[in-house]
C-alpha positions in Angstrom: 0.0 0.0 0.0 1.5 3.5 -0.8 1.9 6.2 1.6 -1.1 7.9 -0.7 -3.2 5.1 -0.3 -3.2 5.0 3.5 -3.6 8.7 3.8 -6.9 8.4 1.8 -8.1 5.4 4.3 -7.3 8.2 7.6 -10.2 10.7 6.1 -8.1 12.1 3.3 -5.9 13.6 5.2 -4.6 16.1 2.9 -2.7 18.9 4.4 -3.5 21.7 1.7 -3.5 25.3 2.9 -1.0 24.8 5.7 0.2 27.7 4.7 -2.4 30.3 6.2 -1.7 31.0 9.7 -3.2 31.2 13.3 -5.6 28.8 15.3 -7.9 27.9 12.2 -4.7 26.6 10.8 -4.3 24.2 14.0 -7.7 23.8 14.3 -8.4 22.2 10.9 -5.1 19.5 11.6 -7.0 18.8 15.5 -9.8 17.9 13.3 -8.5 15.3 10.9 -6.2 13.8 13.9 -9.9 13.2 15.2 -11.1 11.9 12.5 -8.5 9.6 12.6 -9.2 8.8 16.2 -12.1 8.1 15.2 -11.1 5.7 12.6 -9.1 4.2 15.9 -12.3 3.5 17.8 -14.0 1.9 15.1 -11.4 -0.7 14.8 -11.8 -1.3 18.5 -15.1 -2.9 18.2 -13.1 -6.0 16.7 -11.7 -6.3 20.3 -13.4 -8.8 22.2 -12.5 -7.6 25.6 -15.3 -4.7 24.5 -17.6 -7.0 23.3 -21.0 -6.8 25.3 -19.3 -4.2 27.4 -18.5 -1.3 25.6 -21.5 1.0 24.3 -21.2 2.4 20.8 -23.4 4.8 19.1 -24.4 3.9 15.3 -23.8 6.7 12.8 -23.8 6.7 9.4 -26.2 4.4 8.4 -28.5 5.1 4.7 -30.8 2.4 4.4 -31.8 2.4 8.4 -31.1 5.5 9.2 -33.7 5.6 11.8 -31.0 3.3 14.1 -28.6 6.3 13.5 -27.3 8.0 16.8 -28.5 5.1 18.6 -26.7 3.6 21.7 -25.5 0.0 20.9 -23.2 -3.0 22.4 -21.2 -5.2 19.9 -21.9 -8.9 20.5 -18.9 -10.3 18.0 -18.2 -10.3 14.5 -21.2 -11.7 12.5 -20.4 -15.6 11.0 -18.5 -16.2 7.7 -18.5 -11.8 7.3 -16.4 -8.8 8.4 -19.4 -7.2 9.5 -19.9 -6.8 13.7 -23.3 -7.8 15.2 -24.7 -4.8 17.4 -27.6 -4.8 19.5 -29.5 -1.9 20.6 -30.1 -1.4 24.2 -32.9 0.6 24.2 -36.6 -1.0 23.6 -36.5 -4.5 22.0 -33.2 -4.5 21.9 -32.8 -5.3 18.0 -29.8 -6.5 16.7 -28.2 -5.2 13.3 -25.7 -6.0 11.3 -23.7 -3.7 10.8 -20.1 -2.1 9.2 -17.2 -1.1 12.1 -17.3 2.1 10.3 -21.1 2.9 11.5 -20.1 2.5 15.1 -18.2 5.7 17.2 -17.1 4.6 20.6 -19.5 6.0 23.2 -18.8 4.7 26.5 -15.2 2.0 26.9 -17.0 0.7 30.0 -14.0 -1.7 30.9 -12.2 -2.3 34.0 -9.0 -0.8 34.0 -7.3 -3.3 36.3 -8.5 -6.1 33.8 -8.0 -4.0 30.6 -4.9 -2.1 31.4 -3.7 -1.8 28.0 -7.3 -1.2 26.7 -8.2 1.6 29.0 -5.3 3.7 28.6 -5.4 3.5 24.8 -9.3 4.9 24.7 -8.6 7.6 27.8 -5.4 8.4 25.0 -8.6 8.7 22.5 -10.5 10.9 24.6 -7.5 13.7 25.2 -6.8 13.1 21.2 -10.2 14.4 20.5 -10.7 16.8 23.8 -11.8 20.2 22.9 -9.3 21.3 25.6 -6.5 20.6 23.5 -5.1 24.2 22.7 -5.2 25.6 19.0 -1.2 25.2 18.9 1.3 23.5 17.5 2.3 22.0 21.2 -1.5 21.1 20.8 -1.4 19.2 17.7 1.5 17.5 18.5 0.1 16.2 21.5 -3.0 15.0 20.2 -1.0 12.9 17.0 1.7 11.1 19.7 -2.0 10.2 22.1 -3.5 8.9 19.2 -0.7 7.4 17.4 0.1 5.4 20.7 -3.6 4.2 21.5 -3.5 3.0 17.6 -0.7 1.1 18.0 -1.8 -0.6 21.6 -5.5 -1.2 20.1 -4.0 -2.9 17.0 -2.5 -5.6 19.8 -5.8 -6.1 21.0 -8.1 -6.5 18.0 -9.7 -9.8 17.7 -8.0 -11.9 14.6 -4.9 -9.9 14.7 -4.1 -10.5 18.5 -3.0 -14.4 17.4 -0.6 -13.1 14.3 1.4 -10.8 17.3 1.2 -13.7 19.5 2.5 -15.9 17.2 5.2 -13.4 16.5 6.0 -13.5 19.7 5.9 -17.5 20.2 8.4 -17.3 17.3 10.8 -15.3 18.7 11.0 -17.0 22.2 11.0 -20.6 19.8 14.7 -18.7 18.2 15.6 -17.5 21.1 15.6 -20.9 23.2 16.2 -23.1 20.5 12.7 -25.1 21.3 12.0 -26.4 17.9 13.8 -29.0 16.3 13.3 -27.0 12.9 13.2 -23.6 13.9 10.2 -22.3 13.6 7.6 -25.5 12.6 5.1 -24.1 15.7 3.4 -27.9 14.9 6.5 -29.7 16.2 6.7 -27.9 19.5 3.9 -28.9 22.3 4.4 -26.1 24.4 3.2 -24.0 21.1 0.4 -26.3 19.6 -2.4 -24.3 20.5 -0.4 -21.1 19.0 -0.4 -23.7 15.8 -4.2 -24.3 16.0 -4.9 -20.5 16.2 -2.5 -20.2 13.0 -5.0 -23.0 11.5 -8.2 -21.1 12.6 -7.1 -17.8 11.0 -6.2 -19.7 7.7 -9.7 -21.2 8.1 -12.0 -17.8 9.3 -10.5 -15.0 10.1 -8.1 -14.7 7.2 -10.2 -15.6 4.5 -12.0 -12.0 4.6 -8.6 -9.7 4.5 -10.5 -6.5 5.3 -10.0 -6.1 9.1 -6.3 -6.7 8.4 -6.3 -4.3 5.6 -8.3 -2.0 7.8 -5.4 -2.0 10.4 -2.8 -1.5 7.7 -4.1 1.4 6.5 -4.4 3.3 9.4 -0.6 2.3 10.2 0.2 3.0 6.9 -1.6 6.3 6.7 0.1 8.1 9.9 3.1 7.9 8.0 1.6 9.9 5.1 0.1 12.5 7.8 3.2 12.6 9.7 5.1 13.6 6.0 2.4 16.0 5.0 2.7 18.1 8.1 6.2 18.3 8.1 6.3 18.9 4.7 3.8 21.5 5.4 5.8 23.4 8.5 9.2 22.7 6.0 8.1 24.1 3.3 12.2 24.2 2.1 12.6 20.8 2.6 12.2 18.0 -0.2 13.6 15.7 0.6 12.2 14.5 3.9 11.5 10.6 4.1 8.1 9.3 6.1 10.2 8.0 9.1 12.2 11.1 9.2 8.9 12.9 9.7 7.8 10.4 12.2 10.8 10.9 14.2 10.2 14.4 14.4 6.7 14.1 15.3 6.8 11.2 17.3 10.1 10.2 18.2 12.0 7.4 17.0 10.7 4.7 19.7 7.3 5.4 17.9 8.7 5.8 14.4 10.2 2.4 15.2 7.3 0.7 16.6 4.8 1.9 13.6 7.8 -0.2 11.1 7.8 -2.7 13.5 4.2 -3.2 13.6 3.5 -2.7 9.4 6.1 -5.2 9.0 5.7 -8.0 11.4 1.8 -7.9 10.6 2.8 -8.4 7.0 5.2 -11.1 7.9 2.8 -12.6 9.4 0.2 -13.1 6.4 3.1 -13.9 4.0 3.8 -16.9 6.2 0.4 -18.0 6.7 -0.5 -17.4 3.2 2.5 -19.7 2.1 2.0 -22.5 4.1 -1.3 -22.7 2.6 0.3 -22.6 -0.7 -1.3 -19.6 -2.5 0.9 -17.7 -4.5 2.0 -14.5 -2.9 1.6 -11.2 -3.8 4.5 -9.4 -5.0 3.9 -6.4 -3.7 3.3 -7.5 -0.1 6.3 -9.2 -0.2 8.4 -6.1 -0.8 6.4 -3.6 1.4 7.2 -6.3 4.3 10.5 -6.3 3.6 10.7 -2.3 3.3 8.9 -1.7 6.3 11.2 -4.3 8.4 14.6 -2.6 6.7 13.2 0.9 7.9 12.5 -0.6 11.3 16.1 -1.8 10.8 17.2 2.0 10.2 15.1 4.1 12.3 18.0 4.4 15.0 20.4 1.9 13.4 21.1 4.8 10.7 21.9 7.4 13.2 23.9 5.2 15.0 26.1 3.4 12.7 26.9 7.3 11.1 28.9 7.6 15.0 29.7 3.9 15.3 33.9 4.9 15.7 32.7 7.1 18.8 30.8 4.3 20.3 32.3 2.1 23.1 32.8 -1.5 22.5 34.7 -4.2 20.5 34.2 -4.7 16.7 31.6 -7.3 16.8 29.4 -4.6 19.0 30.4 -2.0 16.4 29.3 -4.2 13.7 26.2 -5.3 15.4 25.1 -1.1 15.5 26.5 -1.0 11.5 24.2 -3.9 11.1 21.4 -1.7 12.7 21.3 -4.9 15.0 20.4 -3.1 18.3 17.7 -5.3 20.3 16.2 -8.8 20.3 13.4 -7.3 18.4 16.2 -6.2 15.3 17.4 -9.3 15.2 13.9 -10.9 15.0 13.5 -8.7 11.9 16.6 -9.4 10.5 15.4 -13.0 10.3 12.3 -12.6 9.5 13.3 -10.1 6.0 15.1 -13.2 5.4 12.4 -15.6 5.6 10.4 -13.7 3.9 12.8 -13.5 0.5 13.3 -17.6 1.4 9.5 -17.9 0.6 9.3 -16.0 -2.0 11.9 -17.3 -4.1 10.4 -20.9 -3.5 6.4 -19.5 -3.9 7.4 -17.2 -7.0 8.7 -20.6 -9.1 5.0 -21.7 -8.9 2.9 -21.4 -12.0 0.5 -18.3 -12.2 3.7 -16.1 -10.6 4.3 -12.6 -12.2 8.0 -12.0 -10.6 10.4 -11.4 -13.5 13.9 -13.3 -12.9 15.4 -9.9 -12.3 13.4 -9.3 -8.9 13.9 -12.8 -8.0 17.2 -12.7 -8.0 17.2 -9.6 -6.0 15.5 -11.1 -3.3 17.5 -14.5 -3.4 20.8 -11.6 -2.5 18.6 -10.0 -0.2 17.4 -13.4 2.1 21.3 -14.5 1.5 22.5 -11.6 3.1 19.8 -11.0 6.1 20.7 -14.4 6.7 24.3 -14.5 7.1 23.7 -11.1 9.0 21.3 -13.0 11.4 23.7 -16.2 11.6 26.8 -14.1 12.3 24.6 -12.1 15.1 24.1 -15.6 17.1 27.2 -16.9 16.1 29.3 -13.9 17.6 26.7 -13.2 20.6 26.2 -16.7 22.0 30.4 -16.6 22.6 30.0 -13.2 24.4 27.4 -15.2 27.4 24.0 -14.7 28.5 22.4 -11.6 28.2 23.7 -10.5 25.0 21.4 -10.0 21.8 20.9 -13.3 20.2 22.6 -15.4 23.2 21.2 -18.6 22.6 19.3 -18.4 20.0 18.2 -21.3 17.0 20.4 -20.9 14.1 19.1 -24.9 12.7 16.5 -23.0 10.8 18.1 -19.8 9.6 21.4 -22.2 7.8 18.6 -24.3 6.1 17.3 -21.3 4.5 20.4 -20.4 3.3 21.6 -23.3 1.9 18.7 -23.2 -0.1 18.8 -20.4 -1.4 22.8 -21.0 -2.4 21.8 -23.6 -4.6 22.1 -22.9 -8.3 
């Protein structure tokens, strides 16, 4: 998805007439960051821990419009669709079926000691939209980092995305204590069976309608394309200035980070699931996974590898920052780049592929090289003891990959 595309999924969130000055300017950008809140709160209703909790109010609707403005709960997502089923808690209590779009979040309703992660993402919400926030660019700024954040916690939480993370997370403890014979075959592994029956159920249900997913993605996708047009829009000068640039300046580089992490590993995610059911992957999706895990890869590791002769430590450390190799979660996405260019060279041979040789071979360099990066990491960390990135981590998996991908 282009940074374009996901702008026009956050409310087109063009940032035309910037220029002007004063509070109307601010004002105007307070309004589309609620829109996008709004967007956020939507998405929430594919939460389960709001299910029958949380009250939303319908908006939005054409053909029964009388239901509009109308105080609802969400029961679950209605069988074999994307759609939710909501039921109206006033007079007979009707049920609809109805679009995540059509429901605004009225009333979280959830416990904060059970919903930690929950709560403070909707309270986030709330300031994001508050009509205190001041008409200023302290204001705006603000408002984007609340909302940005809750995004990013609520994406953990919603319903058929929740297992993809988890399993993500499985995966890296399965590297990281050499648990699986092969790596990273969850089926293999008791201790992670019922993370490989989840993977089943959301080849079964919940990925076979992509839209929640794509929903997510877009609003991911589109703060980056927010976070460039208003920075493009207070630099006027500057033309060169990347997406993650701009998130670093509006958000900081923890955040910037996270949003690649998150755009990446989600797309990781459906890759693998999609290849192990044998369909023949997208080549697009292949290479915005990849691009979002290398700019994960640089957010910091670019700054840092610019100083690496000032920083303290022996070569292999140095090399590590060079490598932009600077946490467990780096080196999970140095891997994981890899695996991605493994399956695609083996999915893009299949008939009905459109990959020209050229961009094949690219990829087989690319998996090569994020491979040898990622076996050289454990390699060189697991001599320097515990606690060091990579100490102890599977590298079985990783030299299968590349030995087949060195074959002719």
């Amino acid at each position: 998805m282009t940074e374009q595309e996901g702008a026009e999924e956050l409310g087109k969130l063009n940032l035309e007439g910037h220029g002007t000055d004063g509070a109307k300017v601010f004002g105007a950008e307070l309004g589309r960051i609620e829109e996008l809140a709004a967007a956020v709160e939507s998405i929430s209703a594919a939460c389960s821990a709001t299910w029958r909790t949380s009250k939303y109010r319908i908006k939005g609707l054409k053909k029964a419009a009388q239901y509009n403005s109308q105080i609802c709960i969400v029961k679950g997502f209605k069988p074999d669709s994307s759609r939710m089923v909501a039921q109206l808690i006033a007079g007979d209590k009707v049920e609809l079926s109805i679009s995540r779009e059509n429901l605004e979040l009225s009333d979280p309703n959830l416990s904060a000691e059970r919903e930690p992660i929950l709560s403070a993402s909707f309270q986030r919400l709330q300031l994001s939209k508050s009509t205190a926030v001041p008409d200023t660019p302290e204001g705006v700024e603000s408002s984007l980092r609340n909302c940005c954040q809750a995004l990013l916690d609520i994406t953990f939480q919603v319903g058929s995305l929740k297992p993809l993370i988890l399993l993500t997370q499985q995966r890296r403890r399965g590297l990281r204590n050499a648990v699986l014979p092969s790596g990273l075959d969850l089926s293999k592994a008791p201790s992670l069976r019922r993370f490989s029956q989840v993977e089943n159920e959301l080849v079964d249900k919940d990925l076979r309608d992509k839209q929640l997913l794509q929903e997510v993605l877009s609003l991911l996708d589109g703060v980056e394309a927010h976070c460039l047009g208003r920075l493009q829009s207070l630099r006027p000068d500057q033309t060169d200035v990347s997406g993650t640039h701009a998130m670093v300046e509006l958000l900081g580089e923890g955040v910037a980070e996270a949003f690649h992490w998150r755009r990446g590993a989600l797309r990781y995610m459906h890759v693998a699931i999609l290849n192990d059911t044998g369909e023949v992957l997208d080549v697009s999706e292949v290479d915005e996974a990849l691009l979002q895990l290398l700019r994960m890869l640089q957010t910091r590791g670019k700054r840092m590898a610019a100083s690496v002769d000032d920083a303290e430590g022996n070569d292999d450390v140095k090399r590590m920052i060079q490598e932009g190799i600077l946490s467990d979660t780096h080196l999970l996405a140095t891997v994981y780049s890899g695996e991605i260019c493994y399956w695609a060279c083996m999915n893009f041979s299949k008939p009905g592929s459109q990959i020209s040789s050229e961009h094949a071979a690219r990829l087989r360099g690319l998996g090569i090289e994020y491979l040898e990066r990622y076996l050289w990491a454990i390699d060189t960390m697991t001599k320097a003891g515990p606690g060091s990135v990579g100490h102890g981590w599977d590298s079985e998996r990783a030299k299968g990959l590349l030995s087949e991908l060195k074959k002719p």
